[in-house]
C-alpha positions as CSV (number, residue, x, y, z in Angstrom):
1,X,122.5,63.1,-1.4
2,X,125.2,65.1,-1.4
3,X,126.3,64.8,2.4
4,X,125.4,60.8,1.8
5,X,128.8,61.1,-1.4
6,X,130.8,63.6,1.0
7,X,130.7,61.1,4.0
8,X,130.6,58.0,2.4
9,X,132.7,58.5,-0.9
10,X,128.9,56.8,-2.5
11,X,125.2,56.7,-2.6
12,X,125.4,53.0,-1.3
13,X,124.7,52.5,2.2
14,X,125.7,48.6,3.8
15,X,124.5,47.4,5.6
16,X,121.2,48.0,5.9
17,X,119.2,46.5,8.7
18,X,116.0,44.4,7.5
19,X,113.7,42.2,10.3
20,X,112.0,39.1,9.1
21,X,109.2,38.0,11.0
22,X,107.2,34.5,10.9
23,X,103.7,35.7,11.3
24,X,101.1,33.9,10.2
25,X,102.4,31.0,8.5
26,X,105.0,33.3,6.5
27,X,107.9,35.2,6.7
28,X,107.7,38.2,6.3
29,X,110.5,41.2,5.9
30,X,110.0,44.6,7.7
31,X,112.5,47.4,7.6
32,X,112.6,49.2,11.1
33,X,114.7,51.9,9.7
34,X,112.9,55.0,8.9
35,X,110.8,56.3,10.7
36,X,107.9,59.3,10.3
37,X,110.0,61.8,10.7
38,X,112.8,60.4,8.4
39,X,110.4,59.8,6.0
40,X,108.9,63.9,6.1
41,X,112.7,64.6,6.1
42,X,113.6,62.7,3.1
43,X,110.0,62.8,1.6
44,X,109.0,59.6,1.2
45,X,105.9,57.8,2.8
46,X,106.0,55.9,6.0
47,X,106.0,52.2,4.9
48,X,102.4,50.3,6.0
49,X,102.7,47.0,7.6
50,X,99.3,45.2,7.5
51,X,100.2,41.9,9.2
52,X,100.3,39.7,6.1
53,X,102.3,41.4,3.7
54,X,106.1,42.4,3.5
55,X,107.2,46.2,4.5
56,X,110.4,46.9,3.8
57,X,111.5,49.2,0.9
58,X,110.5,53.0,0.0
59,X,111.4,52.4,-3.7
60,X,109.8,56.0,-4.6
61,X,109.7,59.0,-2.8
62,X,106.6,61.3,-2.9
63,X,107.5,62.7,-6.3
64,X,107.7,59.3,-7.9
65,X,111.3,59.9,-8.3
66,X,113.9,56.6,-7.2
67,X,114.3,56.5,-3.6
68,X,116.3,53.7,-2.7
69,X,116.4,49.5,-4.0
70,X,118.6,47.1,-2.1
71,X,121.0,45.7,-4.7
72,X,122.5,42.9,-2.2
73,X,121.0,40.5,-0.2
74,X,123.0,39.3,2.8
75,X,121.1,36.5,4.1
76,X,119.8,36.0,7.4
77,X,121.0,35.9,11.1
78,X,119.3,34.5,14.0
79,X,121.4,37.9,16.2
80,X,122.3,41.4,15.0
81,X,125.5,40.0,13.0
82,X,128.2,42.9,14.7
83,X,131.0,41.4,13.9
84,X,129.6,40.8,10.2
85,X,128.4,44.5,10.0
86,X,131.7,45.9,10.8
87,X,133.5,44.1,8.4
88,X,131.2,44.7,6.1
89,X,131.7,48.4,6.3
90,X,135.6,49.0,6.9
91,X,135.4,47.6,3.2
92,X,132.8,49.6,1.9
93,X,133.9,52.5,3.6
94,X,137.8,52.2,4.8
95,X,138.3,56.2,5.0
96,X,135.7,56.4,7.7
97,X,138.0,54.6,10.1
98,X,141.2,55.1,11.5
99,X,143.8,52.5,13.4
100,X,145.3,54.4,17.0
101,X,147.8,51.2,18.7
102,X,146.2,48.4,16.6
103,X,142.2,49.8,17.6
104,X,139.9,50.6,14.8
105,X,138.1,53.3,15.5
106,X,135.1,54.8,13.7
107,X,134.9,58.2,12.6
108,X,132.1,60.6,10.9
């Protein structure tokens, strides 16, 4: 947690990247982001995915302490949304990137 406040100035991370599937009749949302070894590393359980069900939020971690919740909701996109996602952090995060001859670049 405390790298996460040193390099992003907060414990809120955005975007973060959720798939939504129609399977079955019903959508469904699936987060592709963490996987086994992420999950050892921050101690959390691998999320299941059992086809009819959504699978998409660690809420707890293996000590039944709060993990992480998703406190916004962006919508959906039919294409990774770039442009959308790097908006969306040079506002969240504007000392992570620095202008050289009108380019943004990112830094970490």
């Amino acid at each position: 947690m405390e790298r996460l406040m040193e390099k992003f100035g907060s414990n809120e991370l955005t975007p973060h990247g959720m798939v939504n599937a129609f399977l079955n009749d019903s959508w469904l949302k699936m987060s592709p982001a963490f996987n086994s070894s992420l999950c050892k590393k921050f101690k959390v359980e691998p999320l299941e995915f059992n086809g009819k069900d959504s699978s998409y939020l660690q809420q707890y971690n293996n000590t039944g302490n709060l993990f992480m919740e998703y406190i916004e909701d962006y919508g959906y996109f039919e294409d990774v949304p770039l442009d959308f996602m790097k908006k969306n952090i040079e506002e969240h995060y504007p000392h992570i990137f620095k202008t050289k001859k009108g380019k943004t670049e990112f830094k970490l």
